[in-house]
N, C-alpha and C positions, 0 to 999 in steps of 0.2 A: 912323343918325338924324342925325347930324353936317351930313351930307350933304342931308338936307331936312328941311331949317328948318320947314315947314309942319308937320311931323308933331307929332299928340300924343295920346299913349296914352287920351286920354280922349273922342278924339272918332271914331280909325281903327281897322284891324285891321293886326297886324304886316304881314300879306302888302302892305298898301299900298305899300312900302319897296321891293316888288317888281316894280310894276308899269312900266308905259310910262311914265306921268306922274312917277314915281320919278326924280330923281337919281340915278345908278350903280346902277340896278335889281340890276345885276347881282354887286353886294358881295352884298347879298341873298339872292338865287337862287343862285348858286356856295357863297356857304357856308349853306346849308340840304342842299345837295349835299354838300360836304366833310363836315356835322355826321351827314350819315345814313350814311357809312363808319363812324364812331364808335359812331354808335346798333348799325349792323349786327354791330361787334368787339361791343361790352356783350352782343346777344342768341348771339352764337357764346361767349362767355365762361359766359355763363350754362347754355347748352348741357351746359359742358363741364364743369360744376361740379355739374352735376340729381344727384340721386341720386335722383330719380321721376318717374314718366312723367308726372306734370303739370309738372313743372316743364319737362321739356323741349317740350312743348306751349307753356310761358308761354314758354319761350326761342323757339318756334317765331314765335308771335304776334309777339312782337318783333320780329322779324327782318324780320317783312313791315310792322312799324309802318316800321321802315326805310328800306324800298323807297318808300312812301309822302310816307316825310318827303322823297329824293330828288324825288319827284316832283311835289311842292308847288316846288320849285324849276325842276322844266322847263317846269312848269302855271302861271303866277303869278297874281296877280289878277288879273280880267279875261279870264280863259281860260275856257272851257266848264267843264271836266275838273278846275277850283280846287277848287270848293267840298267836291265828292265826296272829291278827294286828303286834304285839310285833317283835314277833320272823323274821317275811316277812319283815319288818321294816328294821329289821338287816340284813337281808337274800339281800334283793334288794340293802340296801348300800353296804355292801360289795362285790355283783357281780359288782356292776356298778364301784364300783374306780377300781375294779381287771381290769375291759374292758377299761376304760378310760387309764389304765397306760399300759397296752397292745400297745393300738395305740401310745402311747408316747413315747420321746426320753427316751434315755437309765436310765435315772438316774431317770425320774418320774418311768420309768417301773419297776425297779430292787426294788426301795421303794414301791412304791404301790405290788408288790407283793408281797414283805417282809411283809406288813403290813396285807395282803390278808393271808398267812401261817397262822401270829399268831393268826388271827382273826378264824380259824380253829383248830390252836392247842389249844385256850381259851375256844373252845367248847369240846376240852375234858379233859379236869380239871375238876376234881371234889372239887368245890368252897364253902366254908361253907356257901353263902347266894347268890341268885339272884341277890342282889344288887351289890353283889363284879364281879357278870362277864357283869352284863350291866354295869359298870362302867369302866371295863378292854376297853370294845369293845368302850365303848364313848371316851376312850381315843384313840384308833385305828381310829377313825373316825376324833378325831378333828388333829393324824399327818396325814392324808392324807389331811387336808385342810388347814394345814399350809406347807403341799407339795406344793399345787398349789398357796399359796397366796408367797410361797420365792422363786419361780422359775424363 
């Protein structure tokens, strides 16, 4: 955002940062790429932690949220293939924490599906800018990962 001055959370969506018209599109798009190796370790971690077949399904989910989130960085704005990356991005993480907190004890399940509601209710907000509900739902994403990182 440093980078361009123009932007602001109340009038773009993040992906703007990525496009052509973008200043160093490419901080952007490279690390939305770097962040989805991370995303990909979190959903193998989770994987490796199931102790039931839903959760390894939520670990599965994840893992292709991953792929996704990569590929919102090859696809930027202004690509064909954006919008569908973007939103399935978001669509697959949050089925997969909702499945992983299913098979989990009471207190991952009761949070992860608190965080699953709002992650539903944020989609019907009518939000002055893209950026203020990918930002809402990044924040959804990162308390389900400080769910599993303080349990």
């Amino acid at each position: 955002m440093s980078k361009n001055k123009w932007f602001s959370f109340f009038e773009h969506a993040l992906s703007d940062l990525g496009t052509g018209e973008a200043n160093a599109p490419w901080i952007y798009n490279y690390g939305l790429i770097v962040s989805s190796i991370f995303v990909m370790l979190f959903a193998v971690y989770l994987v490796l932690i199931s102790q039931t077949k839903l959760q390894i399904v939520g670990g599965a989910y994840i893992s292709v949220a991953a792929i996704f989130l990569a590929l919102i960085g090859l696809y930027p704005g202004g690509t064909r293939p954006h919008v569908f990356v973007s939103t399935y991005f978001f669509v697959q993480f949050f089925l997969g924490m909702f499945l992983y907190g299913l098979g989990s004890e009471k207190r991952v399940r009761n949070i992860s599906t608190l965080l699953f509601i709002l992650a539903i209710i944020g989609t019907l907000i009518e939000w002055p800018s893209v950026a203020l509900i990918e930002t809402y739902e990044i924040l959804l994403i990162m308390a389900f990962a400080l769910l599993i990182a303080l349990q």
